[in-house]
C-alpha positions as CSV (number, residue, x, y, z in Angstrom):
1,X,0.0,0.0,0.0
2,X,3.4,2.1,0.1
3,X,5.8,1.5,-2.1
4,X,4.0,-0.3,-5.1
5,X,1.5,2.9,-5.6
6,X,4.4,4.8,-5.4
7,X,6.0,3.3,-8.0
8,X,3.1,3.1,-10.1
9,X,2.5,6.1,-9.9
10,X,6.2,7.1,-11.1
11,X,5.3,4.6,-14.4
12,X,2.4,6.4,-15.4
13,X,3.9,9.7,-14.8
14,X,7.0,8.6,-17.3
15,X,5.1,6.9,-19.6
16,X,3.2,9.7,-20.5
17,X,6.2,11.8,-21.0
18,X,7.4,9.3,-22.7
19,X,4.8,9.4,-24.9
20,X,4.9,13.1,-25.3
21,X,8.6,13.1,-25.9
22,X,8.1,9.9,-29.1
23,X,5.9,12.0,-30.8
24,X,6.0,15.6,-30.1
25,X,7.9,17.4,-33.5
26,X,9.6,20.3,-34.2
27,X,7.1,22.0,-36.3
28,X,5.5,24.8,-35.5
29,X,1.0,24.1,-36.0
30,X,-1.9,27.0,-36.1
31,X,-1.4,29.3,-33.3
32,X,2.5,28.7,-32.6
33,X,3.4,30.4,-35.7
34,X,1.9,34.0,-34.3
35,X,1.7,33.7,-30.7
36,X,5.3,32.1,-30.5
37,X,7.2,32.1,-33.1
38,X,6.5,35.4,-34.5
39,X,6.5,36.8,-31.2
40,X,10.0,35.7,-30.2
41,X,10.9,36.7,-33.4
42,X,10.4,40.4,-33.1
43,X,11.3,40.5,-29.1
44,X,14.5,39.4,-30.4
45,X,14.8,41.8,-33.1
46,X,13.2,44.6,-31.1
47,X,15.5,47.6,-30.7
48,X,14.4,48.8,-27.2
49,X,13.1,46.9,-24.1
50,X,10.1,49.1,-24.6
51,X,9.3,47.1,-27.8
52,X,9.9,43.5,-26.7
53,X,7.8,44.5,-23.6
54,X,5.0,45.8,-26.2
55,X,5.4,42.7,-28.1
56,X,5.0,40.5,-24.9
57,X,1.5,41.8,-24.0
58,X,0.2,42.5,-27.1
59,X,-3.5,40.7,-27.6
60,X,-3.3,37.5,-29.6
61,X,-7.4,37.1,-30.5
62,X,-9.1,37.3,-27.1
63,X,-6.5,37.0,-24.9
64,X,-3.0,38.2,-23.0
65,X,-0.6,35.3,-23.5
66,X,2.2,37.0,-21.5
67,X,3.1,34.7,-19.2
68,X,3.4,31.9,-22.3
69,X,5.7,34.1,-24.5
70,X,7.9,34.7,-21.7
71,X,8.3,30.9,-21.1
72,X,8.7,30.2,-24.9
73,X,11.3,33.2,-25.0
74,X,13.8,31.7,-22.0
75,X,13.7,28.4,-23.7
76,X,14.7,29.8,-26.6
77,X,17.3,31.6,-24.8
78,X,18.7,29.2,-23.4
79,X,18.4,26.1,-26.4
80,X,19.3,29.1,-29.3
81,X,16.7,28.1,-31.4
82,X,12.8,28.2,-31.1
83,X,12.2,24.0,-31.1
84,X,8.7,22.9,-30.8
85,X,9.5,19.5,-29.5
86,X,11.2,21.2,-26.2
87,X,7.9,23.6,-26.5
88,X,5.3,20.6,-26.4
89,X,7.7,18.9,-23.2
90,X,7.4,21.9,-21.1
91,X,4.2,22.5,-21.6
92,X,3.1,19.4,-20.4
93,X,5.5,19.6,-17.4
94,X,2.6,21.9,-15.7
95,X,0.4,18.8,-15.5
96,X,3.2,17.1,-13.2
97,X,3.6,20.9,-11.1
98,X,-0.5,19.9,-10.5
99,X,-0.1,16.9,-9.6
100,X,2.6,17.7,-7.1
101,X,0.0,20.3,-5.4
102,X,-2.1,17.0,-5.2
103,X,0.9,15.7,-3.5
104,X,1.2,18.2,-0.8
105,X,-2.7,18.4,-0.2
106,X,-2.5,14.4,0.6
107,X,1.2,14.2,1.9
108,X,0.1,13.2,5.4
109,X,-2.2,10.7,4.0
110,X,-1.7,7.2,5.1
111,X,-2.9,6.1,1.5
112,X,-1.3,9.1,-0.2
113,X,0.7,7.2,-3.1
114,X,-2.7,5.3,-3.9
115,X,-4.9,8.7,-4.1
116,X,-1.9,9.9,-6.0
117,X,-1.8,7.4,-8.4
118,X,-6.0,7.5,-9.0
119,X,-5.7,11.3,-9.9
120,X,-2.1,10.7,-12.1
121,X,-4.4,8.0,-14.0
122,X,-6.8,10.4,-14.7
123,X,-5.0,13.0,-15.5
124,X,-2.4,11.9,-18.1
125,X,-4.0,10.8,-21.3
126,X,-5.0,11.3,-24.5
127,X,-8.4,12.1,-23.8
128,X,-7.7,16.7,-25.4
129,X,-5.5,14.9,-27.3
130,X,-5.4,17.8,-29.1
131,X,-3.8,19.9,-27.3
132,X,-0.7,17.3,-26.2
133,X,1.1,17.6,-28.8
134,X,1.0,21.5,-29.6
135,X,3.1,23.6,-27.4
136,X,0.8,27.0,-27.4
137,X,-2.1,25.4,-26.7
138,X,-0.2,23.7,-24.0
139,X,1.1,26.2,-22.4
140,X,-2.4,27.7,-22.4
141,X,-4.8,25.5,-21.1
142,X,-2.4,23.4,-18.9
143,X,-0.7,26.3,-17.2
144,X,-3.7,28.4,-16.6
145,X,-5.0,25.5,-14.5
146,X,-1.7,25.3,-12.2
147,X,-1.3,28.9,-11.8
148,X,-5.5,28.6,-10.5
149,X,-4.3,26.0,-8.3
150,X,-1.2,27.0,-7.6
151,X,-2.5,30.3,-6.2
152,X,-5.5,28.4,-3.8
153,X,-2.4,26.9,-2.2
154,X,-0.5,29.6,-1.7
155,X,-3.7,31.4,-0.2
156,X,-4.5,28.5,2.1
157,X,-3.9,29.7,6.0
158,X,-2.5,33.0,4.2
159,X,0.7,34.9,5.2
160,X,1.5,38.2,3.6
161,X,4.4,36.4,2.0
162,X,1.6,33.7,0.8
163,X,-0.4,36.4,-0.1
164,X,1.9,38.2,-2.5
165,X,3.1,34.6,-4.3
166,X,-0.5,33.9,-5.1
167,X,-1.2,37.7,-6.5
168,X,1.8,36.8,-8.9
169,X,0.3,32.9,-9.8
170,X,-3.0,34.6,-10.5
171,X,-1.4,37.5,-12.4
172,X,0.3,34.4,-14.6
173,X,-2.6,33.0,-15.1
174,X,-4.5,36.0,-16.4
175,X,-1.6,36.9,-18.6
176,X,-2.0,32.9,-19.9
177,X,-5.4,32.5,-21.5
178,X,-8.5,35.0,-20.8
179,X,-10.1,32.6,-18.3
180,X,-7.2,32.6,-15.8
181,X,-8.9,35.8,-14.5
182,X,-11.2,33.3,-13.0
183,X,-8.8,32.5,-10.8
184,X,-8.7,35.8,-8.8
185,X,-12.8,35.0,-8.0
186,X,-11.4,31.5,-6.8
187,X,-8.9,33.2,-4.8
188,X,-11.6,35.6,-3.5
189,X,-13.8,32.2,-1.9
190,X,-10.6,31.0,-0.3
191,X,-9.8,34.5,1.6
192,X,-13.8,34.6,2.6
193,X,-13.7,31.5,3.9
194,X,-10.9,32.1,6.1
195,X,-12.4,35.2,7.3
196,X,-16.1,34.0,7.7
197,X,-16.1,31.0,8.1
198,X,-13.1,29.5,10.1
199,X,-12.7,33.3,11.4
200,X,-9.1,32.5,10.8
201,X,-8.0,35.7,9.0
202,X,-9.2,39.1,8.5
203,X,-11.1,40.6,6.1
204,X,-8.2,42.9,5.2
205,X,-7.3,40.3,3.1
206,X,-10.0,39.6,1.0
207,X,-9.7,44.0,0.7
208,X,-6.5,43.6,-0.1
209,X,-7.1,40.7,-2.5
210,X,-10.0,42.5,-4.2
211,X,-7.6,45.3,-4.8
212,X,-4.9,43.9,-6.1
213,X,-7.5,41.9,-8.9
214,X,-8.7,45.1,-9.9
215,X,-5.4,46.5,-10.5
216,X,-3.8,44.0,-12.5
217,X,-7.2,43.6,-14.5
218,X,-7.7,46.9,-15.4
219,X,-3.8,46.6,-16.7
220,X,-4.7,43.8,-18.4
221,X,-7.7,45.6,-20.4
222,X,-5.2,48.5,-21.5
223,X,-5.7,49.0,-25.7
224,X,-7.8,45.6,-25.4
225,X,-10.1,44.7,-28.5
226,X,-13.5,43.2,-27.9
227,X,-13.5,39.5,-29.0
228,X,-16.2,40.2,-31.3
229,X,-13.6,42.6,-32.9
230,X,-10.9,39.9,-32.3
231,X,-12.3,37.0,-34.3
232,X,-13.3,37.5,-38.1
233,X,-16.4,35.2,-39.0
234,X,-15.1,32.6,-41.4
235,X,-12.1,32.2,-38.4
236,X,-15.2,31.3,-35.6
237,X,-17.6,29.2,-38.0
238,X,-14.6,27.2,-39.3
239,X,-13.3,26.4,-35.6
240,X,-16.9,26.3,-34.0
241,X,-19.5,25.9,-36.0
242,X,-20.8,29.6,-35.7
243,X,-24.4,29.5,-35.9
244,X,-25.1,34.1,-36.3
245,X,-28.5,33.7,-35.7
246,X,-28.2,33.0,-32.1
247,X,-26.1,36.7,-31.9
248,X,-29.4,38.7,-33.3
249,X,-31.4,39.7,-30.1
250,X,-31.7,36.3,-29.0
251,X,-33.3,36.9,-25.7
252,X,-31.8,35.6,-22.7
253,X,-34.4,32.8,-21.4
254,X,-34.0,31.4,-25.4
255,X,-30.5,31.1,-24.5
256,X,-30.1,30.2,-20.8
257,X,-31.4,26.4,-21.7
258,X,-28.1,26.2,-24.4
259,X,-26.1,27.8,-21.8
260,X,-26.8,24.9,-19.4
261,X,-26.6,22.4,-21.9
262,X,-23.2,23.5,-23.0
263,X,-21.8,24.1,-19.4
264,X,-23.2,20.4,-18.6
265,X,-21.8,18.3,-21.9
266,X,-18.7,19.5,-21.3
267,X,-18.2,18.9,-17.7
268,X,-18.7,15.5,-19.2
269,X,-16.2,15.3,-22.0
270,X,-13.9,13.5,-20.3
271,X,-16.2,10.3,-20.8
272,X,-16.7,10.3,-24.4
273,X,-16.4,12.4,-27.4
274,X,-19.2,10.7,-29.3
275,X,-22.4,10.0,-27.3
276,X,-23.8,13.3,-25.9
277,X,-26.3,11.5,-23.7
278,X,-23.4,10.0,-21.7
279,X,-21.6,13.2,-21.7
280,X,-25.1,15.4,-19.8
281,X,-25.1,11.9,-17.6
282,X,-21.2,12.2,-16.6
283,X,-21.4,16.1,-16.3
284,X,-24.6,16.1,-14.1
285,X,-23.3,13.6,-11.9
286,X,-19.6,15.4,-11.6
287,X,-21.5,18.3,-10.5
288,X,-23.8,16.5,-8.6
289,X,-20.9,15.3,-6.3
290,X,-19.2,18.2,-6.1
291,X,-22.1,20.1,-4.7
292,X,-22.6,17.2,-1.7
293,X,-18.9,17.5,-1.0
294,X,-18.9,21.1,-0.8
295,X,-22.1,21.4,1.0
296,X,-21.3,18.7,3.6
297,X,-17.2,20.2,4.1
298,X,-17.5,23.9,3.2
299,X,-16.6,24.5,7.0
300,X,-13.2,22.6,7.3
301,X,-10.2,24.4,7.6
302,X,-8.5,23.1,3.9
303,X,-11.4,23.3,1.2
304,X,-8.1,23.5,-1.4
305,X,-9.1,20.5,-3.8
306,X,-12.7,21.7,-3.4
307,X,-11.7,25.4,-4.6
308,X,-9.3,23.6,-7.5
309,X,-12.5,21.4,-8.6
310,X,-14.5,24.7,-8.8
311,X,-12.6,26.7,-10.8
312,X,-12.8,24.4,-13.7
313,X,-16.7,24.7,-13.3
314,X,-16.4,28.2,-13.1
315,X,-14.2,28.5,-16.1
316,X,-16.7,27.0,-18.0
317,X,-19.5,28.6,-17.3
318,X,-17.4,31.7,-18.6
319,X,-16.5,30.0,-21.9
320,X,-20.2,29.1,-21.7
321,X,-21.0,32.9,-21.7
322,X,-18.5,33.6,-24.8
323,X,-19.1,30.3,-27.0
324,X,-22.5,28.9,-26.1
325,X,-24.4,31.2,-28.5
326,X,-22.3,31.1,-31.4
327,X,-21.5,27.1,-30.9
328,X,-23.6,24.2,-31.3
329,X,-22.8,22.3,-27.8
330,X,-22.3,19.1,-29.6
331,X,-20.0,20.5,-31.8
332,X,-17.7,21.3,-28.8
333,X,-17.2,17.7,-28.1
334,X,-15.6,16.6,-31.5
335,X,-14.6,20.0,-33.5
336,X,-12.9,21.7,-30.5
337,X,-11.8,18.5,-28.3
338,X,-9.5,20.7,-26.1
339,X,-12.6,22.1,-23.9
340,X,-13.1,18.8,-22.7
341,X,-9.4,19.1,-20.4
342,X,-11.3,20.9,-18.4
343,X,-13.7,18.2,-17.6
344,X,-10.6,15.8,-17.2
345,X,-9.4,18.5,-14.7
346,X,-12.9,18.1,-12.5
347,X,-12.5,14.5,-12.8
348,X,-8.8,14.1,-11.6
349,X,-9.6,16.9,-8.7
350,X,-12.6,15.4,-7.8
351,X,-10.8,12.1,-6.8
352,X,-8.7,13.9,-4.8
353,X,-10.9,15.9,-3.2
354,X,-13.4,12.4,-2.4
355,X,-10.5,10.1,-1.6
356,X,-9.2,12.9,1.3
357,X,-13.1,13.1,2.5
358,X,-14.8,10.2,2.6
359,X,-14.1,7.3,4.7
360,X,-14.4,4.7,2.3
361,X,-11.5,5.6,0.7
362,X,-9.4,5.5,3.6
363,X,-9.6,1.8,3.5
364,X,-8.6,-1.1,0.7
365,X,-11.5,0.0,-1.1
366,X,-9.6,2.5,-2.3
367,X,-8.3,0.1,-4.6
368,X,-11.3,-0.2,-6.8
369,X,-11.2,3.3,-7.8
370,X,-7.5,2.5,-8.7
371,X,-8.9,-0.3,-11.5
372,X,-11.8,2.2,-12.8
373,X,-8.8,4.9,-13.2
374,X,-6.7,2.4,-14.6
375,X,-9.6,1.2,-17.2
376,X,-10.1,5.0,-18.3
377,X,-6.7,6.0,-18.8
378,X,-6.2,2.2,-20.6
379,X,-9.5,3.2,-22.5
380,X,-8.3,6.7,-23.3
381,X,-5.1,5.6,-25.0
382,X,-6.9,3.0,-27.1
383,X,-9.4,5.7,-28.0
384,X,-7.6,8.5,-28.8
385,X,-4.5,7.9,-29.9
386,X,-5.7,6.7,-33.5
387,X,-7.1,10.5,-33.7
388,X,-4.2,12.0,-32.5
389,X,-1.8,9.8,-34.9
390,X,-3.8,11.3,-38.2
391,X,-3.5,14.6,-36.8
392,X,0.2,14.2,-36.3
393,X,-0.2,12.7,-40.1
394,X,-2.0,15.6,-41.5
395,X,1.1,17.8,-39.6
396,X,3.9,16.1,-41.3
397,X,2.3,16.0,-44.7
398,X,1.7,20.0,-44.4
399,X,5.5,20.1,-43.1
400,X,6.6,18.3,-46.2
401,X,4.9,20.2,-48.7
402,X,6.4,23.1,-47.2
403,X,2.8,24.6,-46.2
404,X,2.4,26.7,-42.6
405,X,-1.3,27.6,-41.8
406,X,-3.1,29.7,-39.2
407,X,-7.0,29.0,-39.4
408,X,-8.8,32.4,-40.0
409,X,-5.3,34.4,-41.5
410,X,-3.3,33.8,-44.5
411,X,-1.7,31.1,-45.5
412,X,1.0,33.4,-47.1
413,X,1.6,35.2,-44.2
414,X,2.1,32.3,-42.0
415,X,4.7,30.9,-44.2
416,X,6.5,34.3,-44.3
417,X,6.7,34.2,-40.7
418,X,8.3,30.7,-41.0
419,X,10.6,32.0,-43.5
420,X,11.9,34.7,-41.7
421,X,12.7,32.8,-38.4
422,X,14.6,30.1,-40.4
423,X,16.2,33.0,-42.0
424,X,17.0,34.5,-39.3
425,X,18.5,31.2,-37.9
426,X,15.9,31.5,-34.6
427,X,13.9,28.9,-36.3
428,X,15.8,25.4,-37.4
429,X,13.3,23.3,-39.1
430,X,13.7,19.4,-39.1
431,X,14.9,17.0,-42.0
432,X,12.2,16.3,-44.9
433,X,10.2,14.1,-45.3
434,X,9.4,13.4,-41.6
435,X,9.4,11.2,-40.3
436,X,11.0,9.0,-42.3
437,X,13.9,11.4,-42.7
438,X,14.5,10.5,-39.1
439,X,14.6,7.2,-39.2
440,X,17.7,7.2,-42.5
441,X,19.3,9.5,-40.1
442,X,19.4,7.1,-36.9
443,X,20.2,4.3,-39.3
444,X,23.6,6.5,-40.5
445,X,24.5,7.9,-37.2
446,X,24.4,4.4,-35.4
447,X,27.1,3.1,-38.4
């Protein structure tokens, strides 16, 4: 009950990397070529620190992607060349920084390895197998949702020193994707509750808190452009199945059934991609449980994993706000797969958060939630990884053809970004054709 759930656990955690590592390629796909490459590209070139600074935090479609840039930029630093296999690697490394808050929320745990291991399973898969292999989108979704984390515990049993760490995780995460702002109302419920309800902390931090969210959001909003203004229409129909008539004065109680829909099937992504009704049923019931937890434990003194399995809820009620009436919720399960991470996120935090509450799971039974985990993430490989191996197809066949494309912009202009970075030597594209070009040159170097 000790050491083999440790080591387990250490075999699922390299496997996936492992896995991420085998077929992760240096090619830059969609939204690397502007909101990475391009962007390093002129911070390097950029003849004052004013510029690159400009460059850094200028909008890319709806969001601030700050935080990203800045990670892309120092591995490019540091490897001389902008390489989207390291890009892919270390944006994946944020789901291991989650699961080591997992770790510390459970450390004193006499079953922590096993509870470990249950969230690790479903955590690490191929279920947004989209967004594994592609190093913006990475960094976008996966980071957002450890920064979230990341800054509920910091804020539990605050400190000023706590304080001001999670200001800057939530700050990251707001300068990651437009839905880590969400994570300064998470960090709002965390400071209320230690002020009203374990009357552990004054409210001078929640004032403090609430002050320090407006500041950096109003920042944040400085020459913004509305996302309306953002998006151009062929870029949202193509990428969500924009449906305009739902944007003409549809009133709100038309809507709010959609809204609920959407919020609902995706909570249940993580189950499947193809049945909706088993989506509603795995949502509903995600939900369901979370609201028993938090209603029987809302008074303990650590409600971290509960906080963490809100903020994916909360997220998606905001995307529901933005996507629900220009997308068809079905659409969202198989056209735009990423959205249903967050739904894995619920799911792998919810474990945590039951296996530390209830009873049952302090005991061997514990185990048979290890063989359900094990059967999903099993399930999710066999599943998805066909998908995700034509994908990775379509990407080398564009590669070899010498084609670069940004859905909604020109095809010409993402190639001329390309061009310029390999140019420029900041850019260093792999052998053609891939990827048997890497197998000839294995073959040679090993004789």
């Amino acid at each position: 009950m000790q050491w083999l759930p440790l080591l387990l656990f250490a075999a699922v955690v390299l496997h996936y990397f492992w896995f991420v590592s085998r077929y992760a390629i240096n090619v830059p796909y969609h939204d690397d070529i502007h909101d990475i490459l391009l962007v390093v590209h002129n911070m390097d070139a950029a003849g004052s620190l004013g510029e690159a600074i400009g460059e850094l935090n200028s909008q890319y479609n709806e969001h601030r992607t700050g935080a990203s840039r800045m990670q892309a930029y120092l591995a490019y630093q540091l490897q001389g060349e902008v390489n989207f296999h390291t890009l892919a690697i270390l944006g994946n490394i944020a789901l291991a920084l989650i699961l080591f808050l997992f770790y510390l929320s459970v450390r004193e745990e006499r079953l922590c390895w096993i509870y470990l291991l249950v969230a690790a399973l479903l955590l690490l898969h191929l279920r947004a197998w989209r967004i594994v292999l592609w190093g913006q989108v990475a960094f976008a979704y996966y980071y957002t949702i450890f920064y979230a984390f990341a800054a509920v515990f910091a804020l539990h049993r605050v400190s000023p020193g706590r304080f001001g760490l999670a200001v800057a995780f939530c700050s990251l995460a707001s300068f990651t994707l437009a839905s880590g702002q969400i994570a300064w109302a998470v960090g709002l419920a965390s400071l209320l509750h230690q002020a009203l309800i374990t009357r552990t902390r004054p409210l001078l931090y929640p004032a403090l808190w609430l002050l320090a969210a407006v500041t950096v959001l109003l920042i944040w909003r400085i020459g913004y452009v509305p996302a309306e203004a953002a998006y151009s229409e062929g870029q949202v129909s193509e990428v969500l199945n924009w449906n305009p008539a739902y944007l003409v004065g549809a009133p709100l109680l038309e809507l709010l059934p959609r809204y609920v829909s959407f919020v609902v099937l995706v909570l249940g992504g993580a189950l499947f991609d193809s049945n909706s009704w088993i989506a509603y049923g795995f949502g509903a019931v995600q939900l369901l449980v979370l609201s028993v937890f938090t209603w029987r434990f809302y008074r303990d003194d650590d409600v971290r994993l509960m906080l963490c399995c809100w903020f994916p809820v909360a997220t998606i009620l905001a995307v529901a706000v933005g996507r629900a009436a220009v997308a068809d919720p079905e659409a969202i399960l198989t056209l735009n797969n990423r959205y249903s991470f967050f739904s894995v996120v619920l799911m792998s935090s919810l474990a945590m958060l039951v296996q530390q509450k209830s009873a049952l799971f302090k005991t061997p039974a514990v185990c048979a939630l290890f063989f359900l985990s094990a059967l999903y993430s099993f399930w999710s490989y066999r599943q998805f990884e066909g998908p995700l191996q034509v994908s990775l197809q379509a990407r080398y066949d564009a590669f070899n053809r010498g084609r670069y494309w940004v859905i909604g912009r020109s095809s010409q202009e993402a190639m001329d970004i390309v061009g310029a970075a390999i140019k420029a030597g900041r850019y260093v594209p792999p052998c053609r054709p891939l990827p048997a070009c890497e197998h000839t040159e294995h073959a040679l170097s090993k004789e």
